[in-house]
C-alpha positions in Angstrom: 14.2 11.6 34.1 12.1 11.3 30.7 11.6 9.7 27.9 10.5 11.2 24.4 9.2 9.4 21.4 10.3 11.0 17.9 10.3 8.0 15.2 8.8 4.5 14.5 5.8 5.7 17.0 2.3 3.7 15.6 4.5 3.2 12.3 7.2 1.0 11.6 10.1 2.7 10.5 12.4 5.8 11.7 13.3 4.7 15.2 14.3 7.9 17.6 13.4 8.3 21.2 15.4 10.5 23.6 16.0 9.8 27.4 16.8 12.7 29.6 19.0 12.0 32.9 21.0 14.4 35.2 20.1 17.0 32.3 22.3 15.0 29.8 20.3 13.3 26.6 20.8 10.0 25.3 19.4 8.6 21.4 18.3 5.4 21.0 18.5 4.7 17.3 18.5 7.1 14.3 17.0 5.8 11.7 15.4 7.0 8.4 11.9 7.3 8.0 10.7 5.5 4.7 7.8 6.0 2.9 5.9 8.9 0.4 8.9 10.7 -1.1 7.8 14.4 -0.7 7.0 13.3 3.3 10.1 11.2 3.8 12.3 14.0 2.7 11.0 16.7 5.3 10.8 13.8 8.4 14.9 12.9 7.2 16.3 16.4 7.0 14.5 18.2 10.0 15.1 15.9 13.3 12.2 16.9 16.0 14.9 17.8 18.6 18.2 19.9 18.0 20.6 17.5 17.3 23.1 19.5 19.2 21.8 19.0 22.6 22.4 15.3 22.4 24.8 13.8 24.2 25.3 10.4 23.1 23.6 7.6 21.4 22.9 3.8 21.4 22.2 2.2 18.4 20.2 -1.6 18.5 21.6 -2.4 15.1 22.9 -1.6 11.4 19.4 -1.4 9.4 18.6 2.3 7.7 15.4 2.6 9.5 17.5 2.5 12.8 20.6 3.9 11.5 20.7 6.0 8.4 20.0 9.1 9.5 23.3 9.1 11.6 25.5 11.1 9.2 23.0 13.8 9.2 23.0 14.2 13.0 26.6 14.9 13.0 26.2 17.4 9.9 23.5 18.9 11.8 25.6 19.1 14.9 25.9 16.2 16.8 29.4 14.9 18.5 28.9 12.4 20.7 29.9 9.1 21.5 27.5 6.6 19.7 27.8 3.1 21.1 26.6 -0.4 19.6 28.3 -3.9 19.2 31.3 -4.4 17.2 29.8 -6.3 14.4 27.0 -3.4 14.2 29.6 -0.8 13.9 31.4 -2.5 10.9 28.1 -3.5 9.3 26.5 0.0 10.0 29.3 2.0 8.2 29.0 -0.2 4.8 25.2 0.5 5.0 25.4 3.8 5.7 28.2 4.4 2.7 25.4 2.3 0.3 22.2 4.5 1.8 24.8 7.6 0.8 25.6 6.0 -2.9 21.9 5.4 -3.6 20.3 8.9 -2.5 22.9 10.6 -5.0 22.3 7.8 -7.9 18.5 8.3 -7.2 18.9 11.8 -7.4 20.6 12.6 -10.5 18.3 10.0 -11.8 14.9 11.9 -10.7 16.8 15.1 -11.6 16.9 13.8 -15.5 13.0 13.6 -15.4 12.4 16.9 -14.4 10.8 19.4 -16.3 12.5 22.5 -17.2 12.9 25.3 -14.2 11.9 23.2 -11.7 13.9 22.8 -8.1 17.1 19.8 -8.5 16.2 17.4 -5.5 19.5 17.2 -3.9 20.5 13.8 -1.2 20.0 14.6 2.4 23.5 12.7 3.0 26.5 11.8 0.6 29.8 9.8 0.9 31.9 12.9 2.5 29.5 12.6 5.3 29.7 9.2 6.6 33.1 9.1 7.2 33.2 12.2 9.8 29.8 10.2 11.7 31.9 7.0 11.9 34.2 8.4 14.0 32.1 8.8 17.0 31.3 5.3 16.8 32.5 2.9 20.1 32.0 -1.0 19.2 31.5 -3.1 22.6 30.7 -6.8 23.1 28.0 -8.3 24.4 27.4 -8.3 28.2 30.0 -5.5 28.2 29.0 -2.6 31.1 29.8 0.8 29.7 28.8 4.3 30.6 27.3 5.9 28.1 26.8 9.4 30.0 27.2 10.0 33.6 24.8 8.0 36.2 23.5 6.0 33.2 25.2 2.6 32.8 24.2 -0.4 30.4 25.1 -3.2 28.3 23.7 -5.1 25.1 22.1 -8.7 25.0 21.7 -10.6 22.1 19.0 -9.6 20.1 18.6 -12.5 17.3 17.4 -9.7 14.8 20.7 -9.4 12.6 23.9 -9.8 12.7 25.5 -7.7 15.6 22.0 -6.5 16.5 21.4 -5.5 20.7 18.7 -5.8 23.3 19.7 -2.6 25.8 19.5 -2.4 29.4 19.7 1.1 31.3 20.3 1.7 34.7 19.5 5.5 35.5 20.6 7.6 38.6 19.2 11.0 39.0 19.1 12.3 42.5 19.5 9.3 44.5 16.9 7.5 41.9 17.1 4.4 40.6 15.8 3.5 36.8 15.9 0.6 35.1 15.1 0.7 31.3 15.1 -2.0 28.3 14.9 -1.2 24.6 14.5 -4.6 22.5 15.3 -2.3 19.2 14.0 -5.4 16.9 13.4 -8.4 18.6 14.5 -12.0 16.4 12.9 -15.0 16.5 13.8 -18.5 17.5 15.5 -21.2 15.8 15.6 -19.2 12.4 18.9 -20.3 10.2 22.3 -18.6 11.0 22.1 -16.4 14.1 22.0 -17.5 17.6 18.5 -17.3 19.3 17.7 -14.0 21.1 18.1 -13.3 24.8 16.6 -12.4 27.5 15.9 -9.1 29.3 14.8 -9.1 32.5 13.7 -7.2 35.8 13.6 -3.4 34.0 11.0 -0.9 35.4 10.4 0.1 32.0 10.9 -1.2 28.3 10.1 -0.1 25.0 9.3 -2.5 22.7 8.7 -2.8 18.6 6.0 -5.0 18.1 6.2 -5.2 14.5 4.6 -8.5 14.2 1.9 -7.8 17.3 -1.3 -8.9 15.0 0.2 -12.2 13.5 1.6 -15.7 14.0 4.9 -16.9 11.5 4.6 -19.8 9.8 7.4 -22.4 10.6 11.0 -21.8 8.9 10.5 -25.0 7.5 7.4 -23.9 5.5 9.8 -21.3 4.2 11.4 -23.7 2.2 8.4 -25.1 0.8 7.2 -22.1 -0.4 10.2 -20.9 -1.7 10.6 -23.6 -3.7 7.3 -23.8 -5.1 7.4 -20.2 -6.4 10.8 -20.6 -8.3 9.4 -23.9 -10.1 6.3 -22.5 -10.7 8.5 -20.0 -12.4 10.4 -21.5 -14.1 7.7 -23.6 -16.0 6.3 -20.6 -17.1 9.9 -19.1 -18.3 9.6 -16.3 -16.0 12.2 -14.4 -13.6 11.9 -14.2 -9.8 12.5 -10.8 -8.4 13.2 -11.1 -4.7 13.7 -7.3 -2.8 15.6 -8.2 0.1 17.6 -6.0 3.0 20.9 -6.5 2.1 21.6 -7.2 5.9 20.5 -10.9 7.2 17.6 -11.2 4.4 19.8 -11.3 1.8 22.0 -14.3 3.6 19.5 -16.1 4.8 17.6 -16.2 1.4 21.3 -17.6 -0.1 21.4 -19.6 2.2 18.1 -21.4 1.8 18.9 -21.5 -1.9 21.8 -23.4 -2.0 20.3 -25.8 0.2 17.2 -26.2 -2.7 19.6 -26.7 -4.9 21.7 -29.1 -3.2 18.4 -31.0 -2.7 17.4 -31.0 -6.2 13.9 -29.1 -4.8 14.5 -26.8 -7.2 16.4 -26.7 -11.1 20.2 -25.0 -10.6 18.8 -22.0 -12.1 21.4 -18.8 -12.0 21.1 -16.4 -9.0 22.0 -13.0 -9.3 23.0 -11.1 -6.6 22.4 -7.4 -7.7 23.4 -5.8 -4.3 27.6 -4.8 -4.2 26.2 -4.4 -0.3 24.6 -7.8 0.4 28.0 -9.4 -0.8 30.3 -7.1 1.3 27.8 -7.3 4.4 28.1 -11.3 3.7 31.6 -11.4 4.2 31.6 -9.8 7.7 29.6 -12.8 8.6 32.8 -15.2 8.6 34.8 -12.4 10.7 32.2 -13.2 13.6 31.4 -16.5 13.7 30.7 -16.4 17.3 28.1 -14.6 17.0 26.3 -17.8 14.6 24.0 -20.4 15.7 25.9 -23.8 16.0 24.8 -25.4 12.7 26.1 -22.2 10.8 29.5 -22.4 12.9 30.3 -25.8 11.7 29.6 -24.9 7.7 32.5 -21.7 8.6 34.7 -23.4 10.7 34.4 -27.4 10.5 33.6 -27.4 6.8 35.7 -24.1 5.6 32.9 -23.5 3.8 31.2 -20.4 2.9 27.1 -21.3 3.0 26.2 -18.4 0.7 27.9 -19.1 -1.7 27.6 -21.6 -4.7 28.4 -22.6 -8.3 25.2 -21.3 -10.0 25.3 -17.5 -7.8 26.8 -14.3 -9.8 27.4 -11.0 -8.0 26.6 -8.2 -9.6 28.7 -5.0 -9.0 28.6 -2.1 -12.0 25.3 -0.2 -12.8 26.1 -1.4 -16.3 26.4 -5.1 -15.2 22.8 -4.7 -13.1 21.5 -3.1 -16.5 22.5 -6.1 -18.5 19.9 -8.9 -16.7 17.2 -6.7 -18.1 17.8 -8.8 -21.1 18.2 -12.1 -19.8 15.2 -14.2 -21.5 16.0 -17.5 -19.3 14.5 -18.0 -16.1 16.6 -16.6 -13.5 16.7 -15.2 -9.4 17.4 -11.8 -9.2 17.6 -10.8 -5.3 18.4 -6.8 -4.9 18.0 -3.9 -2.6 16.2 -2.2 -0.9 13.8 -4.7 1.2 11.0 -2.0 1.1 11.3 -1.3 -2.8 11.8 2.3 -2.0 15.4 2.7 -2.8 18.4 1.2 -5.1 18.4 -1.1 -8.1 15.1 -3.2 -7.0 13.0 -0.7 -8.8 14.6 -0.7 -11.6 14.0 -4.6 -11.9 10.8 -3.9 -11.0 9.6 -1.7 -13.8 11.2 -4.3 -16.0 9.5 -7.3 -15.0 6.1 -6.3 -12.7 4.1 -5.6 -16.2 5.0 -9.5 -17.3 2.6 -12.0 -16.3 5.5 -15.1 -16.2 7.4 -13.4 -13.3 6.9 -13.4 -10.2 8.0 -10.8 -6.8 8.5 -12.5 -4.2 8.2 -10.5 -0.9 10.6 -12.0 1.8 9.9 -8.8 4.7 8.2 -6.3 6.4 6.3 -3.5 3.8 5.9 -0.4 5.9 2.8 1.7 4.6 3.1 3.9 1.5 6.2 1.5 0.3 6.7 0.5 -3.3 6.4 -3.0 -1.1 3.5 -2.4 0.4 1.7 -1.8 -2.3 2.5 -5.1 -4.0 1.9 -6.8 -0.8 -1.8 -5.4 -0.5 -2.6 -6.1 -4.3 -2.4 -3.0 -6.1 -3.5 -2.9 -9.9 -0.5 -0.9 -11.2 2.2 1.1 -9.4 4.4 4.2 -10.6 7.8 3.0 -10.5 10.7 5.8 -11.4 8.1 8.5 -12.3 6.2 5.7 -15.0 3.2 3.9 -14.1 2.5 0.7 -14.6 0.1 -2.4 -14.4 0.9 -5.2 -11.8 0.6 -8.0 -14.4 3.4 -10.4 -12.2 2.8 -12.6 -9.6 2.9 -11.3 -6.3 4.2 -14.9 -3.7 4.0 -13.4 0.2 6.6 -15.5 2.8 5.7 -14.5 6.3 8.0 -17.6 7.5 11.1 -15.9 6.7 10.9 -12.9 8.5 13.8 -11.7 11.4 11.2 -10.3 13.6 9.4 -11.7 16.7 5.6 -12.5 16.4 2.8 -12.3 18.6 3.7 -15.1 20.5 7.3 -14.6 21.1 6.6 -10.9 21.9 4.2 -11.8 24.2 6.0 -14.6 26.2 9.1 -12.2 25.8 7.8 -9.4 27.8 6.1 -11.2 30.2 9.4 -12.9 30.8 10.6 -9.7 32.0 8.7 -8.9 34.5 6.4 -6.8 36.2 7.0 -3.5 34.7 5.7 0.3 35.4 5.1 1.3 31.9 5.5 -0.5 29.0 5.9 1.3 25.7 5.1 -0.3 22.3 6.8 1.4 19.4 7.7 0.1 15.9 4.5 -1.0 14.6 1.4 0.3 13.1 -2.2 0.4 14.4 -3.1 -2.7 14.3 -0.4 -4.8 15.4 -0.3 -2.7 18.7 -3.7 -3.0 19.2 -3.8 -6.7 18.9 -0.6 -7.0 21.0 -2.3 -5.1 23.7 -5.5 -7.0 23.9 -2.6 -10.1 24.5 -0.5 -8.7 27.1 -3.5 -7.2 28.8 -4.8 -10.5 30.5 -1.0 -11.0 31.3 -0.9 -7.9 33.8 2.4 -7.2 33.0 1.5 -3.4 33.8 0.9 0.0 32.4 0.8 -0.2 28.8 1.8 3.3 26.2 0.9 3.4 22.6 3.1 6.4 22.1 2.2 9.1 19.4 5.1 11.0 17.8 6.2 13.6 20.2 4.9 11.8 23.2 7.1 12.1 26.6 7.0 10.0 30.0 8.2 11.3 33.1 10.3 8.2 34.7 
């Protein structure tokens, strides 16, 4: 038995790791890498591994950098069973179908811009290809024991990260030898607004675990709020627009959701919201088809109040390129929250090079900014930015919310796994330098065991 590290390996985005067993292979995860265009295209199309020889695959939960690089497994090969929860199998195909819509819009886009002779860029997945890769897909509940190959059996835990999103334990028999593996995928926090809190794994030999957040501390949900709120007045008195880039999946319905309660609290002026992601409202509505899956407080708005908590009087979805074209000219002050959460995809950029070279705006940045971004290079403080093949100066104001984020900190991950137990190896993936170092220096003093920075390519005997 082995394990091999492909993706989100001292970075924090592209999850892939490979577990051999009885000469069978089982993925965890598939997602797409994100980052430098000219590197994220050769690390999307060209998988480290034949796709071919896997088996089957596990997937933690519906975001791109864990999933969207499913449909071109299958088109490379790959005809397996993939398993995850129900609500990540109906959120996962509407993300997938977007990631497919937005690499051919941003494609014939780029392609305008080129100069004469040179190669068309062409998407490494379209719409014909998600439909053939949702067809291998088998949703479970949680606590459900299935068999994903032969001598491996498992079941998901609630991970707190997203909607529908799975901690994974693995119990492997190979020649009378017994393995017990977790995989946290992306570990939530507690007591944030509309999910349920995460779970717990326990009494694994080994785990592999993001630690995203391994460096830092969250400020309280509460201080979310606050600072929300100040950068939309502050906004507004100077006449300005707030541009929020937000994953269309949880982000996007917390932030809504925090809204409306401003506004119901007079914290803020009922200022028009638009929602420029078609995805954001489709993914909102498979919230209400789950409602057991929502903390208790969010239960009683769906089901005691028949309410929907994302929505409200002053919020405008915005569907039609056309339409999203249109709030380039809107002179009021106005929220415009739009995909992708990294900046690296979809109609964001657009309102981006629209409003970044305006000192009355402001960006506000809501999540995690992988390195090399469009996000991450607001987030650090950079001058000007090339935005659709145009450079330009960074003349708005750039508001950071740590408090909102989906992802465990230091603390939680710490008091996480050591609540698991003593362990033979543990394996931090899904972060960068560092976070991982920081998080080691923590969980050293705990003696929770053996602990692997893995490097892309690196394999562990189990």
């Amino acid at each position: 038995m082995k394990i091999e590290f492909f993706g989100a390996c001292q970075t924090v985005t592209g999850s892939q790791y490979v577990i051999t067993v009885g000469g069978k292979k089982l993925l965890l995860d598939c997602g797409f890498w994100q980052g430098r265009r000219k590197d994220m295209e050769k690390i999307n199309r060209e998988f480290p591994f034949d796709p071919k020889s896997i088996d089957a695959m596990i997937l933690s939960h519906a975001h791109i950098d864990h999933s969207g690089n499913i449909p071109n497994l299958v088109k490379q090969g790959f005809a397996g069973k993939i398993y995850c929860t129900e609500a990540t199998k109906q959120i996962t195909q509407l993300m997938l179908e977007d990631s497919a819509r937005v690499q051919v819009y941003d494609v014939e886009y780029l392609n305008k811009k080129l100069s004469a002779g040179a190669e068309l860029l062409e998407p490494i997945y379209t719409l014909e290809d998600v439909a053939p890769a949702m067809k291998y897909f088998v949703g479970l509940n949680y606590h459900q024991e299935f068999e994903p190959l032969a001598g491996v059996k498992a079941y998901f835990r609630d991970a707190g990260h997203v909607l529908g999103s799975a901690l994974t334990t693995l119990e492997l028999v190979e020649n009378g030898q017994i393995i017990r593996l977790g995989f946290t995928g992306d570990l939530g926090r507690k007591f944030l607004p509309i999910l349920r809190d995460p779970e717990q794994i326990r009494a694994v030999d080994y785990l592999v675990a993001e630690s995203t957040y391994g460096d830092r501390l969250h400020d309280t949900v509460a201080t979310s709020y606050l600072d929300l709120a100040k950068a939309i007045n502050e906004t507004y008195a100077r006449g300005g627009k707030v541009i929020i880039p937000s994953f269309a999946l949880e982000r996007a319905q917390e932030l809504l959701y925090i809204i409306h309660e401003l506004i119901n609290q007079k914290a803020i002026p009922p200022l028009f919201v638009y929602l420029d992601s078609p995805l954001t409202e489709r993914v909102s509505e498979v919230f209400s088809e789950y409602p057991e899956l929502l903390d208790e407080e969010t239960q009683k708005t769906f089901l005691e109040r028949g309410k929907d908590p994302f929505i409200f009087t002053t919020l405008r979805f915005v569907e039609t390129p056309e339409e999203s074209k249109k709030l380039n000219n809107i002179k009021q002050p106005c929220i415009i929250i739009s995909a992708s959460g990294m900046c690296e995809f979809g109609r964001i950029r657009h309102h981006l090079k629209n409003s970044i070279a305006d000192k009355n705006n402001t960006v506000v940045i809501v999540g995690f900014m992988a390195e090399n971004t469009l996000g991450r290079k607001l987030l650090d403080g950079a001058k000007e930015v090339n935005i659709l093949n145009e450079t330009l100066p960074v003349k708005a104001k750039i508001v950071v919310l740590n408090s909102l984020s989906a992802h465990a900190d230091q603390y939680d991950l710490v008091k996480f796994i050591q609540n698991v137990g003593k362990l033979k190896k543990l394996f931090l993936v899904h972060g960068e330098a560092q976070a991982m170092t920081a998080l080691t220096e923590k969980l050293i003093d705990a003696q929770i065991g053996e602990i692997v920075v893995p490097e892309k390519g690196y394999s562990s005997n189990l």
